[in-house]
MOPAC internal coordinates of N, CA, C and O (Angstrom, degrees):
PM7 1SCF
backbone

  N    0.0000 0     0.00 0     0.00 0    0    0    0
  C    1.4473 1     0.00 0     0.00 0    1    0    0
  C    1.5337 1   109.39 1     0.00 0    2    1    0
  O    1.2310 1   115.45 1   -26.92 1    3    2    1
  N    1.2566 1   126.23 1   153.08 1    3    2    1
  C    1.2208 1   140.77 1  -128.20 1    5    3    2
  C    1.8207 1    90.23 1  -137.41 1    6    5    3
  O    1.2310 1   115.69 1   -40.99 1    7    6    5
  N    1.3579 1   125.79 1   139.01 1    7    6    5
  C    1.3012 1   120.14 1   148.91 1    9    7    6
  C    1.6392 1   114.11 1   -80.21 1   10    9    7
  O    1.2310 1   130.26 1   -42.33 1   11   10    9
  N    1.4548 1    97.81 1   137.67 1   11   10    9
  C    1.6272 1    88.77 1  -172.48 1   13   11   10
  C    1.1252 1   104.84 1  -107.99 1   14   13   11
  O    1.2310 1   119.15 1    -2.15 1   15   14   13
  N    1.7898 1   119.22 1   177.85 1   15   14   13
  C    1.2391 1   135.88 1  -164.45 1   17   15   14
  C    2.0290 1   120.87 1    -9.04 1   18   17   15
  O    1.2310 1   140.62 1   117.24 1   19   18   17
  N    1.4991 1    77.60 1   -62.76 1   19   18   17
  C    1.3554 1    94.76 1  -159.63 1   21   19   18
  C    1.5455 1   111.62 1   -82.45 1   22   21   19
  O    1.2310 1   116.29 1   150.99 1   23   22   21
  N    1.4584 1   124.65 1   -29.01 1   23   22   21
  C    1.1105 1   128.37 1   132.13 1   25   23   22
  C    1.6240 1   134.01 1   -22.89 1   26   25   23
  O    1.2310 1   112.71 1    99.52 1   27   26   25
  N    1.2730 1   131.36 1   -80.48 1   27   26   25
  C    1.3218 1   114.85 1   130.80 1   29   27   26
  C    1.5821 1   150.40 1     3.37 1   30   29   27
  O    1.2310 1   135.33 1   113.14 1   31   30   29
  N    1.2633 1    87.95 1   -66.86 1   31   30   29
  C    1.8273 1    99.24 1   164.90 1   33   31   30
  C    1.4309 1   126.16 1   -52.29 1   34   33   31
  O    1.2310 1   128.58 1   144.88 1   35   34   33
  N    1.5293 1   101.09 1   -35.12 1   35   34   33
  C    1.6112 1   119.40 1   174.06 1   37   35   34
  C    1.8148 1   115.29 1   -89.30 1   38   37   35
  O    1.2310 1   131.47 1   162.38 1   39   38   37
  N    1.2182 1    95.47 1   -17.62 1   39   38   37
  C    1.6410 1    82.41 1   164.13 1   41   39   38
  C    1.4669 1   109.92 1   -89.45 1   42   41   39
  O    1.2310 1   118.85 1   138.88 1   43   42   41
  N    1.2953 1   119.79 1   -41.12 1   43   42   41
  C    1.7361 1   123.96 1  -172.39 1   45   43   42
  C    1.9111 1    91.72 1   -55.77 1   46   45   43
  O    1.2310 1   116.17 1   126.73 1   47   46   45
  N    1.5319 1   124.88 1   -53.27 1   47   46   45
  C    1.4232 1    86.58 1  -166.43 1   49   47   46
  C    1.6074 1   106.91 1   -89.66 1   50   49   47
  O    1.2310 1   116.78 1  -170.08 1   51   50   49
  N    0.9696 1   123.72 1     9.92 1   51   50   49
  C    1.9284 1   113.91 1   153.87 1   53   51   50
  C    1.4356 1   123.68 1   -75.73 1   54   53   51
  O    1.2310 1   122.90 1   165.90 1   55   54   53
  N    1.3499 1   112.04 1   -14.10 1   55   54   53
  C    1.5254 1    97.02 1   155.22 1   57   55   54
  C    1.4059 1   110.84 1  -128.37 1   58   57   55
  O    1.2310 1   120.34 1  -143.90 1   59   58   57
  N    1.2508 1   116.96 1    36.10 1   59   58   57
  C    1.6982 1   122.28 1   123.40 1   61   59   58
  C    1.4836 1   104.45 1   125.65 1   62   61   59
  O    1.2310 1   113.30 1  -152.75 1   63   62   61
  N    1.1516 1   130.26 1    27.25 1   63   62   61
  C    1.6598 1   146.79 1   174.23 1   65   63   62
  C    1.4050 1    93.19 1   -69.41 1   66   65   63
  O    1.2310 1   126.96 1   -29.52 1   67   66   65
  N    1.4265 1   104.22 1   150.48 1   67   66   65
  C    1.5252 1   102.76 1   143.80 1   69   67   66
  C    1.3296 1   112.53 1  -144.05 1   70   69   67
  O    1.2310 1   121.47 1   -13.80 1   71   70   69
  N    1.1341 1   114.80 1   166.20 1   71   70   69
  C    1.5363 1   103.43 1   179.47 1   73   71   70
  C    1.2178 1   126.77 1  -125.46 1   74   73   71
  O    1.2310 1   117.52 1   -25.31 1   75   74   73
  N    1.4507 1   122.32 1   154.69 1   75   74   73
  C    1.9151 1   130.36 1  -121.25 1   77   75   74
  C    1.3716 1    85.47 1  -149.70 1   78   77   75
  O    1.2310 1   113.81 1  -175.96 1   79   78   77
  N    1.4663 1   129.31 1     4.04 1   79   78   77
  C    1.3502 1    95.42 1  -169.96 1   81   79   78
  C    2.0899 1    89.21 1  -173.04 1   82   81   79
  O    1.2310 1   130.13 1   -56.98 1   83   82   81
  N    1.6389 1    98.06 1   123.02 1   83   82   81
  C    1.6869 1    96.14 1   173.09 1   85   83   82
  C    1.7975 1    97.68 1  -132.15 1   86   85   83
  O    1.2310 1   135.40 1   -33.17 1   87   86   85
  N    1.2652 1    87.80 1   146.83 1   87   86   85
  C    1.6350 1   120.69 1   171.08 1   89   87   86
  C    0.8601 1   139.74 1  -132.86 1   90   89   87
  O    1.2310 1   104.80 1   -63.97 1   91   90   89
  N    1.3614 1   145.71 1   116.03 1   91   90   89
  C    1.6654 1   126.62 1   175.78 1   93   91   90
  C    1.1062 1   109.03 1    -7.83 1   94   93   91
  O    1.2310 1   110.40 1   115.92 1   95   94   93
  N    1.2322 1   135.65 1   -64.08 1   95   94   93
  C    1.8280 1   156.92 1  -145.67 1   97   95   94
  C    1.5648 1    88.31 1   -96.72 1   98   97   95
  O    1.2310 1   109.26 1   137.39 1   99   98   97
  N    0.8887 1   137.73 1   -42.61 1   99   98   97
  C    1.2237 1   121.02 1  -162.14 1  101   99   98
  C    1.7783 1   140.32 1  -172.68 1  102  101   99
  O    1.2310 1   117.17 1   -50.42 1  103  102  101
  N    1.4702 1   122.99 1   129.58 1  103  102  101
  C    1.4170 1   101.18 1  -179.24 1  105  103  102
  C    1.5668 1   113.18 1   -88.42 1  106  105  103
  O    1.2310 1   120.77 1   -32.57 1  107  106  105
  N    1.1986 1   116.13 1   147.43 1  107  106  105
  C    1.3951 1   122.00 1   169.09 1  109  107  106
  C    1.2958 1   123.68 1  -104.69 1  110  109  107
  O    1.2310 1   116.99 1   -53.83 1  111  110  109
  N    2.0043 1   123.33 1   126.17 1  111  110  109
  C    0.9719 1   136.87 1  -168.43 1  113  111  110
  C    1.5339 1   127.79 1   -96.17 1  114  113  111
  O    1.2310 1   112.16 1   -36.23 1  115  114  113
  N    1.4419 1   132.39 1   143.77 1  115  114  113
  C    1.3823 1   115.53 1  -163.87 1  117  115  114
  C    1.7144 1    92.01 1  -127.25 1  118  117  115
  O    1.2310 1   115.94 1   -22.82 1  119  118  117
  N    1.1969 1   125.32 1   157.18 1  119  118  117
  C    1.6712 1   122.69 1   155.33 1  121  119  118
  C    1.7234 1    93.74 1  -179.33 1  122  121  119
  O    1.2310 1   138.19 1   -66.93 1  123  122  121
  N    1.6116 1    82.35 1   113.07 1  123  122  121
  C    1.7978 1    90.28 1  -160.91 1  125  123  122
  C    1.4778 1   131.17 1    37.02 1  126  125  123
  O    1.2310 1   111.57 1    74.81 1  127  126  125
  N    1.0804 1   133.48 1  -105.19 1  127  126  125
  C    1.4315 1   125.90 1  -168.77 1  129  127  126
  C    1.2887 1   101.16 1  -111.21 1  130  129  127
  O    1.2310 1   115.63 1   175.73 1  131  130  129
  N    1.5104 1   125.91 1    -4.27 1  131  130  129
  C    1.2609 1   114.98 1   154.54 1  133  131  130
  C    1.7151 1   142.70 1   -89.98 1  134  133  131
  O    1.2310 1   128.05 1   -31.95 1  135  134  133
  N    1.4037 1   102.10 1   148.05 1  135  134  133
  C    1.5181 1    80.44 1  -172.37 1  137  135  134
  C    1.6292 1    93.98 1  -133.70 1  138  137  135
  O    1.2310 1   122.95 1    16.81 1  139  138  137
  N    1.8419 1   111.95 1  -163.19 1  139  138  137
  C    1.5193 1   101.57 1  -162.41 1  141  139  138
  C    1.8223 1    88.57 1   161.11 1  142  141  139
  O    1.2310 1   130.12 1   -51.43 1  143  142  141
  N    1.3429 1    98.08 1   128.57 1  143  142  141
  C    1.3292 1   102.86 1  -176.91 1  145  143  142
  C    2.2693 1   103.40 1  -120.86 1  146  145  143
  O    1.2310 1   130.79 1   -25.56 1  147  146  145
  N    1.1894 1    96.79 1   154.44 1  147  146  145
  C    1.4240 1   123.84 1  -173.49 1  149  147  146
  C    1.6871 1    93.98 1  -112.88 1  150  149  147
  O    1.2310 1   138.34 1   -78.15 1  151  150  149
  N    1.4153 1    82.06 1   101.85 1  151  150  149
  C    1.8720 1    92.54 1   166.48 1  153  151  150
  C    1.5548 1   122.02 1   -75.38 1  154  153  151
  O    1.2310 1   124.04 1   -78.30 1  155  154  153
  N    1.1774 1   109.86 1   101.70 1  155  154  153
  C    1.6338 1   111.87 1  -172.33 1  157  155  154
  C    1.5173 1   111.84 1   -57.76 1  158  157  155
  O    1.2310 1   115.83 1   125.73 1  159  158  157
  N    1.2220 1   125.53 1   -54.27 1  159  158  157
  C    1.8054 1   138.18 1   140.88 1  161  159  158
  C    1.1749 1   106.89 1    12.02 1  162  161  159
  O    1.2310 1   117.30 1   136.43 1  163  162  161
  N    1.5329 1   122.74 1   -43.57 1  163  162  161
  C    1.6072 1   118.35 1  -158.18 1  165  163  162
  C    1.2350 1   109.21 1  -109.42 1  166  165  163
  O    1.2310 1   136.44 1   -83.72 1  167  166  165
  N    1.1950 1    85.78 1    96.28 1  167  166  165
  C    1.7898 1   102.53 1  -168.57 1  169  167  166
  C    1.6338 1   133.60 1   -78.03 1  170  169  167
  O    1.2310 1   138.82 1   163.88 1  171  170  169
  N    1.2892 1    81.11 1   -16.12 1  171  170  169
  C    1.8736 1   105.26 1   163.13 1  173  171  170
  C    1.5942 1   112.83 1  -120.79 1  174  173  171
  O    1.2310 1   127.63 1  -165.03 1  175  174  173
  N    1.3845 1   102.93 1    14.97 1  175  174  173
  C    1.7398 1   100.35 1   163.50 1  177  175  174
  C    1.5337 1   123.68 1    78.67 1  178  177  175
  O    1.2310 1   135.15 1   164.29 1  179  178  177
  N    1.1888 1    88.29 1   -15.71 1  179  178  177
  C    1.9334 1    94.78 1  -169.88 1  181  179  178
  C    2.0184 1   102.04 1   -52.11 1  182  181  179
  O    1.2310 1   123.27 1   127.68 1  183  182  181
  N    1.3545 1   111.34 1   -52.32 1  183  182  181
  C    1.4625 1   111.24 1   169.46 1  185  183  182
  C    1.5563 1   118.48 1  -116.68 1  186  185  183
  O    1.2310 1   133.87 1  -112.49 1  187  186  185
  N    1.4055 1    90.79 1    67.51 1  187  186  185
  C    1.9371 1   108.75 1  -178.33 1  189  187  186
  C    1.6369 1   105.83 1   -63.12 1  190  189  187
  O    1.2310 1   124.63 1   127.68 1  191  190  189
  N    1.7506 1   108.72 1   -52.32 1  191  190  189
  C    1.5614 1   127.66 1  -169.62 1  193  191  190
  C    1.2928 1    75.62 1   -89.93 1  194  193  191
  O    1.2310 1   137.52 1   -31.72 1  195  194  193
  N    1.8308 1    83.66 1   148.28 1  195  194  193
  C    2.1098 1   114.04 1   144.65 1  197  195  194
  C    1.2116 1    75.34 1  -144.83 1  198  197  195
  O    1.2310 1   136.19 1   -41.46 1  199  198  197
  N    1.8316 1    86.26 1   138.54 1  199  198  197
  C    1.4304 1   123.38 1   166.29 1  201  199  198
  C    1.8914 1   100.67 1   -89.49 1  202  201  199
  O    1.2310 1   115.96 1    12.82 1  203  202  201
  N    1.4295 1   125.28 1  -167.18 1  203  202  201
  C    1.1559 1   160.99 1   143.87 1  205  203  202
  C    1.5559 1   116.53 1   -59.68 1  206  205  203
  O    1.2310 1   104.91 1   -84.03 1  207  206  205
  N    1.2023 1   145.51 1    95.97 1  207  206  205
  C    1.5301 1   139.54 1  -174.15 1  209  207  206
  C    1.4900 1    97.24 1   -46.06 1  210  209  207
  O    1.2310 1   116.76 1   120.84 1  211  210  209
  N    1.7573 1   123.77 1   -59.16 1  211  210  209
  C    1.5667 1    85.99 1   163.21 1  213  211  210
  C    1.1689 1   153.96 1    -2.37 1  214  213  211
  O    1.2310 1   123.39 1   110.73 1  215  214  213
  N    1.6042 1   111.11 1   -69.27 1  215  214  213
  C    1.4056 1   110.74 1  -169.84 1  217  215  214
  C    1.4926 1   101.80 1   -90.89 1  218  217  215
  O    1.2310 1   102.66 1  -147.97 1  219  218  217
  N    1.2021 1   149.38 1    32.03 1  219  218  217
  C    1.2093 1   157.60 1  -176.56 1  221  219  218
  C    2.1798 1    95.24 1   -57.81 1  222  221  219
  O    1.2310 1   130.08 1    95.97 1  223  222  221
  N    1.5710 1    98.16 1   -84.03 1  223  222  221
  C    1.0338 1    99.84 1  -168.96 1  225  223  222
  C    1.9329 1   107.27 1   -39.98 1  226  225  223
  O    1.2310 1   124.12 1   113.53 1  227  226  225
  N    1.5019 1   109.71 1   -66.47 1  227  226  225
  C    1.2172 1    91.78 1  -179.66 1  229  227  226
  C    1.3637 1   124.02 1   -55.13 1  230  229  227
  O    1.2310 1   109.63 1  -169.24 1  231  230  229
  N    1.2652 1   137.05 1    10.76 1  231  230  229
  C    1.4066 1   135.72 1   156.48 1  233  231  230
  C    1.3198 1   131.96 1   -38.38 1  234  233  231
  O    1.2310 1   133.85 1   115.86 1  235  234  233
  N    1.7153 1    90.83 1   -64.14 1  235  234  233
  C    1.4450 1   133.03 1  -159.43 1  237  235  234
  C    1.6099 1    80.93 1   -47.34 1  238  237  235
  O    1.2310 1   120.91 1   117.98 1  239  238  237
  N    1.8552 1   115.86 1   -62.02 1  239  238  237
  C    1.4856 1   106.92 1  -139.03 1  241  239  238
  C    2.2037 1    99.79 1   -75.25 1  242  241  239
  O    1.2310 1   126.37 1  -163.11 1  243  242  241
  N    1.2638 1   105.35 1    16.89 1  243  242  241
  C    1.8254 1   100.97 1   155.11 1  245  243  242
  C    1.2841 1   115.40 1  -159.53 1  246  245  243
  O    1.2310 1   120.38 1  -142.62 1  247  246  245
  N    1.3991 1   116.89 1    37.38 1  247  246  245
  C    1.2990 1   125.13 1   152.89 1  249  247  246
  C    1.3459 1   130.57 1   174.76 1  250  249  247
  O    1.2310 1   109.91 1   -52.84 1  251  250  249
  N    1.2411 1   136.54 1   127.16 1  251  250  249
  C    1.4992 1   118.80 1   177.91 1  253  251  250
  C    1.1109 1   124.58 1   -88.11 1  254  253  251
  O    1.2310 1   120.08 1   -26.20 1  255  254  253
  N    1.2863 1   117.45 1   153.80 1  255  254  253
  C    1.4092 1   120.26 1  -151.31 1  257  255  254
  C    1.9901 1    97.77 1   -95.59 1  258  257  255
  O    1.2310 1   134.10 1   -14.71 1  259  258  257
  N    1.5292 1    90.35 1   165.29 1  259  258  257
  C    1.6001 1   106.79 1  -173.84 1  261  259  258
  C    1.2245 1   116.12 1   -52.95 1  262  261  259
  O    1.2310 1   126.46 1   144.26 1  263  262  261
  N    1.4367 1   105.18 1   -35.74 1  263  262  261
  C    1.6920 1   121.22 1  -167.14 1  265  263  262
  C    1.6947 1    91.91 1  -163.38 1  266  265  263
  O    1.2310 1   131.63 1     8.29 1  267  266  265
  N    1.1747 1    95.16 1  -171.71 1  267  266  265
  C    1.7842 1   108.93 1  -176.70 1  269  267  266
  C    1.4902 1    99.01 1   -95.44 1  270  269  267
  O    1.2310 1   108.38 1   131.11 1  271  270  269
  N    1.3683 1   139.33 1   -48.89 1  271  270  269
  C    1.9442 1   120.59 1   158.47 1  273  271  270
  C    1.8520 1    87.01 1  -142.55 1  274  273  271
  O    1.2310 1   139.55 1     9.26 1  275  274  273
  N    1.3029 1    79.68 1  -170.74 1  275  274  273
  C    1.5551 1   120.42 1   176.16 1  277  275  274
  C    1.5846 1   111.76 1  -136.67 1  278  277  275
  O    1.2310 1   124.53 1   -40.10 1  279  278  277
  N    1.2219 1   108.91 1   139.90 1  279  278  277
  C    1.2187 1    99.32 1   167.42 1  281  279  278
  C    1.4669 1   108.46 1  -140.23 1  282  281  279
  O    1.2310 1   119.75 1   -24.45 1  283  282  281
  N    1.9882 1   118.09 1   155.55 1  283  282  281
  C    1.1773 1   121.51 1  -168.81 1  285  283  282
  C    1.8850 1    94.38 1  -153.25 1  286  285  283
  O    1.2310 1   129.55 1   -37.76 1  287  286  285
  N    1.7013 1    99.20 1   142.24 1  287  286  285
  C    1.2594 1    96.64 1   179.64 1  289  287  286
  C    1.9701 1   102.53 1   -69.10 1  290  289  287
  O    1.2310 1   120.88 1  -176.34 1  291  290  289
  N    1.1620 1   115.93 1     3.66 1  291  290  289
  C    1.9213 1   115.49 1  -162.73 1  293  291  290
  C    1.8209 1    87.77 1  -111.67 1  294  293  291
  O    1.2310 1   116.46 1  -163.92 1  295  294  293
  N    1.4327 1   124.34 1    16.08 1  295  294  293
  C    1.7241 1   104.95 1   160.80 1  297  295  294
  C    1.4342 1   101.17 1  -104.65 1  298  297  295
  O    1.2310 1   108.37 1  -101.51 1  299  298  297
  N    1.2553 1   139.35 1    78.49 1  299  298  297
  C    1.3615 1   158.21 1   157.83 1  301  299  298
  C    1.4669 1   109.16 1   -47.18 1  302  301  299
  O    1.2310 1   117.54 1   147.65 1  303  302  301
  N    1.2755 1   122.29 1   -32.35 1  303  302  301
  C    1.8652 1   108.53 1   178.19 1  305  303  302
  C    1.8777 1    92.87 1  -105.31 1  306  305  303
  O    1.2310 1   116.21 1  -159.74 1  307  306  305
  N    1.2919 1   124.81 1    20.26 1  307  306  305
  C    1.6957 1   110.61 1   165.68 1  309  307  306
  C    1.5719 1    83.00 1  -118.93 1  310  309  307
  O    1.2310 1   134.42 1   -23.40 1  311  310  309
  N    2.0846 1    89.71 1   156.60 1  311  310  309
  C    1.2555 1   105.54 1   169.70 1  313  311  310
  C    1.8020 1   127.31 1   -56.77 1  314  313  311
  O    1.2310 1   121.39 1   -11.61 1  315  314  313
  N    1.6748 1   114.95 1   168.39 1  315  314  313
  C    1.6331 1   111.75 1  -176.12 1  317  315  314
  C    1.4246 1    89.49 1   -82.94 1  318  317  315
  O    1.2310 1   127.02 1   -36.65 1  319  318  317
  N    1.2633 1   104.09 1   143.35 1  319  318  317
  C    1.7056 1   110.78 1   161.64 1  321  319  318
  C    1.1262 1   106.06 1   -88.11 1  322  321  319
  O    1.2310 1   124.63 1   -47.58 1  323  322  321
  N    1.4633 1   108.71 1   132.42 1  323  322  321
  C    1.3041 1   119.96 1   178.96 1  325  323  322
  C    1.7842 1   131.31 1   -86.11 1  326  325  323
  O    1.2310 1   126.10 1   173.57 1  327  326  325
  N    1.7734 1   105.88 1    -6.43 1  327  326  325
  C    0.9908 1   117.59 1  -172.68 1  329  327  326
  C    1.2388 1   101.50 1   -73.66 1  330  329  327
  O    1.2310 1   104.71 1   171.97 1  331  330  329
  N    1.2962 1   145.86 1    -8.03 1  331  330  329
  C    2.3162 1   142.93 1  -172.96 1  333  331  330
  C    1.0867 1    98.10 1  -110.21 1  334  333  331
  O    1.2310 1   128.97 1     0.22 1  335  334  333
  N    1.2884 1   100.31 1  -179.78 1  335  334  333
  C    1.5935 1   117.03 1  -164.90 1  337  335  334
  C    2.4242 1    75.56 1  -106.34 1  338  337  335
  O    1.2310 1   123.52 1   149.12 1  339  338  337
  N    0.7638 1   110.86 1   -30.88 1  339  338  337
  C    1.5023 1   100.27 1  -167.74 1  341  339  338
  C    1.7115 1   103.78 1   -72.00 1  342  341  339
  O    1.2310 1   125.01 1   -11.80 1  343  342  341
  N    1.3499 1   107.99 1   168.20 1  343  342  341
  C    1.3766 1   114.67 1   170.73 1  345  343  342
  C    1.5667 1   104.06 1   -95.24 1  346  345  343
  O    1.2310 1   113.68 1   -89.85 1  347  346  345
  N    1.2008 1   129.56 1    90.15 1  347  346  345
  C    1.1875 1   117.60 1   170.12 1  349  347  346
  C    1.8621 1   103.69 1  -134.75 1  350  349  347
  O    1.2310 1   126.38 1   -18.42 1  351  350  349
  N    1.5710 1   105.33 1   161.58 1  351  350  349
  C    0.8522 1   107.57 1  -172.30 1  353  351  350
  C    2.0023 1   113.17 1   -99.40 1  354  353  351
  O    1.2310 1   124.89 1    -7.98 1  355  354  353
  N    1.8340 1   108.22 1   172.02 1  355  354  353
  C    1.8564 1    95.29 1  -178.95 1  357  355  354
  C    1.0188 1   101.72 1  -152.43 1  358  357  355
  O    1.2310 1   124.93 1   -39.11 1  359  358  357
  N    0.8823 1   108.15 1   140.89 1  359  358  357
  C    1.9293 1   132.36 1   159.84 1  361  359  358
  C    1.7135 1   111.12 1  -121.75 1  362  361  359
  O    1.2310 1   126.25 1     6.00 1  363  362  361
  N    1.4173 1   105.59 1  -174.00 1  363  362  361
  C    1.4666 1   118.51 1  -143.61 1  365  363  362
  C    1.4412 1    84.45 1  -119.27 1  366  365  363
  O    1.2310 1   119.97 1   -71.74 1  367  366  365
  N    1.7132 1   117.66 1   108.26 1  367  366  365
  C    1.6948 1   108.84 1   167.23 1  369  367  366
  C    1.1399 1   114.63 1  -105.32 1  370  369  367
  O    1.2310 1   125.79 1   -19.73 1  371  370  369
  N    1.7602 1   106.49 1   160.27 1  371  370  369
  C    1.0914 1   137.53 1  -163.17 1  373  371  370
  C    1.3646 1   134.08 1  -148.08 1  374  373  371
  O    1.2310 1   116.08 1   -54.44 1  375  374  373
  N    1.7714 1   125.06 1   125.56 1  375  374  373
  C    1.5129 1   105.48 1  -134.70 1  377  375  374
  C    1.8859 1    71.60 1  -140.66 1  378  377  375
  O    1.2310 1   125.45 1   -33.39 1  379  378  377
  N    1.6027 1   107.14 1   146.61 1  379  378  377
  C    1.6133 1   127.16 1  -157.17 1  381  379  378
  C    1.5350 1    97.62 1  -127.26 1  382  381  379
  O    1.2310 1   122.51 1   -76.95 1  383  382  381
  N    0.9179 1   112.80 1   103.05 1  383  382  381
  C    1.9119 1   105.49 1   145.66 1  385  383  382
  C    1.3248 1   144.64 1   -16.24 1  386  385  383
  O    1.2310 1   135.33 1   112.63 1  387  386  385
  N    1.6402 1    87.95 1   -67.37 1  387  386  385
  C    1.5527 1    90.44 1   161.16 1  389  387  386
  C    1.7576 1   122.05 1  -146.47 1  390  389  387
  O    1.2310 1   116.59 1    -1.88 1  391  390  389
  N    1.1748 1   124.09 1   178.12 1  391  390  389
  C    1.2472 1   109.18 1  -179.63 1  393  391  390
  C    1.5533 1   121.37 1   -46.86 1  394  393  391
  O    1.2310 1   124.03 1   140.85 1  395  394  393
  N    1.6757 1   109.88 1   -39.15 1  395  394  393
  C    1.6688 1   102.21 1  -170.85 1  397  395  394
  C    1.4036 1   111.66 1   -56.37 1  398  397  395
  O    1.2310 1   127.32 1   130.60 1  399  398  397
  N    1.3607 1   103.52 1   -49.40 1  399  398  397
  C    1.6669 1   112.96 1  -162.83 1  401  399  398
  C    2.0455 1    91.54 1   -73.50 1  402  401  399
  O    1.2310 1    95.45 1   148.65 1  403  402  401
  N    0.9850 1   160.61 1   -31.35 1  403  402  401
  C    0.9742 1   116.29 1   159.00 1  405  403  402
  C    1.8469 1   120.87 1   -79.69 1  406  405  403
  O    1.2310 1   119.65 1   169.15 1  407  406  405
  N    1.2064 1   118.27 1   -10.85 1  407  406  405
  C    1.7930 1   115.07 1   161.95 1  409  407  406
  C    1.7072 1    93.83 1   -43.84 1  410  409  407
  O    1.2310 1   124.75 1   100.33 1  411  410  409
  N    1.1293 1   108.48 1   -79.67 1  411  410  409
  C    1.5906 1   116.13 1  -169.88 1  413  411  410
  C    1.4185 1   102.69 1   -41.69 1  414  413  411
  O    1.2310 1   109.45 1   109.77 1  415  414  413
  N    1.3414 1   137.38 1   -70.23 1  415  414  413
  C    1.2599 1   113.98 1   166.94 1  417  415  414
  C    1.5295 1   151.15 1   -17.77 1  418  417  415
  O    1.2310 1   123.86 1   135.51 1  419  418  417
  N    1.3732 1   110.21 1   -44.49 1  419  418  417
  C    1.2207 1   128.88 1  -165.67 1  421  419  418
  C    1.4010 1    92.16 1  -102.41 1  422  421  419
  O    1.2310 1   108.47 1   131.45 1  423  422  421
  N    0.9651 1   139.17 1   -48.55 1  423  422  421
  C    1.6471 1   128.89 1   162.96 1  425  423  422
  C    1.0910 1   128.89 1   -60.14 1  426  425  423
  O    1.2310 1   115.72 1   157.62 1  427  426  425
  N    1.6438 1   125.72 1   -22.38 1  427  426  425
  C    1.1360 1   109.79 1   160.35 1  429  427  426
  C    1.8712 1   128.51 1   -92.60 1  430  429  427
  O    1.2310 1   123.57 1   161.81 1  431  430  429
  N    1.2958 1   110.75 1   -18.19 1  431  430  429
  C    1.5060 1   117.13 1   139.27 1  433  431  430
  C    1.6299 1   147.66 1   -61.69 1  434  433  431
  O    1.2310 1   128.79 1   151.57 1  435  434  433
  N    1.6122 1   100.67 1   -28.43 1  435  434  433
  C    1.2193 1    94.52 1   161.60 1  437  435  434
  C    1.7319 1   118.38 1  -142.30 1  438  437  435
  O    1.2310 1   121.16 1  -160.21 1  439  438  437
  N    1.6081 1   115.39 1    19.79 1  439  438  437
  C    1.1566 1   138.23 1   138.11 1  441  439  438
  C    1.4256 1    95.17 1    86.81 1  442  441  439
  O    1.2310 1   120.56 1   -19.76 1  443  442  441
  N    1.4513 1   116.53 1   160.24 1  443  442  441
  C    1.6828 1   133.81 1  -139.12 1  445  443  442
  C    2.0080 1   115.15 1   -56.77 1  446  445  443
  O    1.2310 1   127.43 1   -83.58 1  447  446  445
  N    0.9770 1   103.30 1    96.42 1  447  446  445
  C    2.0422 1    99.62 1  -166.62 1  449  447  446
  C    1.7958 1    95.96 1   -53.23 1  450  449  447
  O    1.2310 1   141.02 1   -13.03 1  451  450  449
  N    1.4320 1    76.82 1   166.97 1  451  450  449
  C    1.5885 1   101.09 1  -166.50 1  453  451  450
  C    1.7899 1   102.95 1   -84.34 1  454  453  451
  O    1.2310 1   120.10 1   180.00 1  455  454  453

């Protein structure tokens, strides 16, 4: 079992997200120059988090990801994937068990919130 959407949402702003941006599809997260959206869509959680394709590789070394990306025309601060005929944008999702293991996640990718 999967923490879902909204679950998620409440761990990102306890270690110090906030969020700048809602959609049907999705909320969008801010904490300094990083950002990171919570796919509301994922209704059993499996791809709750999208990371940044950036941080992909550093992913790998504390968690593997749901799939290799996702893509949504509503991730506006990740790059367009160029592999569709659509304009949509992708990041790298990622779906947590429980709250610790994504705390530990998010701190060790984007290091201890304020």
């Amino acid at each position: 079992m999967y923490l879902r959407p909204d679950e998620v949402a409440r761990v990102l702003e306890k270690v110090g997200f906030t969020m700048d941006e809602v959609t049907q599809k999705i909320y969008g997260y801010r904490r300094g120059d990083n950002y990171v959206y919570v796919n509301r869509e994922a209704r059993m959680g499996r791809t709750a988090l999208i990371i940044h394709p950036a941080l992909k590789e550093r992913s790998y070394l504390l968690a593997d990801p749901a799939s290799d990306i996702k893509t949504c025309d509503h991730y506006q601060q990740f790059p367009l994937y160029l592999g569709g005929d659509a304009q949509e944008h992708y990041g790298i999702p990622h779906g947590f068990s429980s709250r610790i293991a994504l705390e530990r996640f998010l701190n060790g990718l984007f290091g201890e919130g304020q």
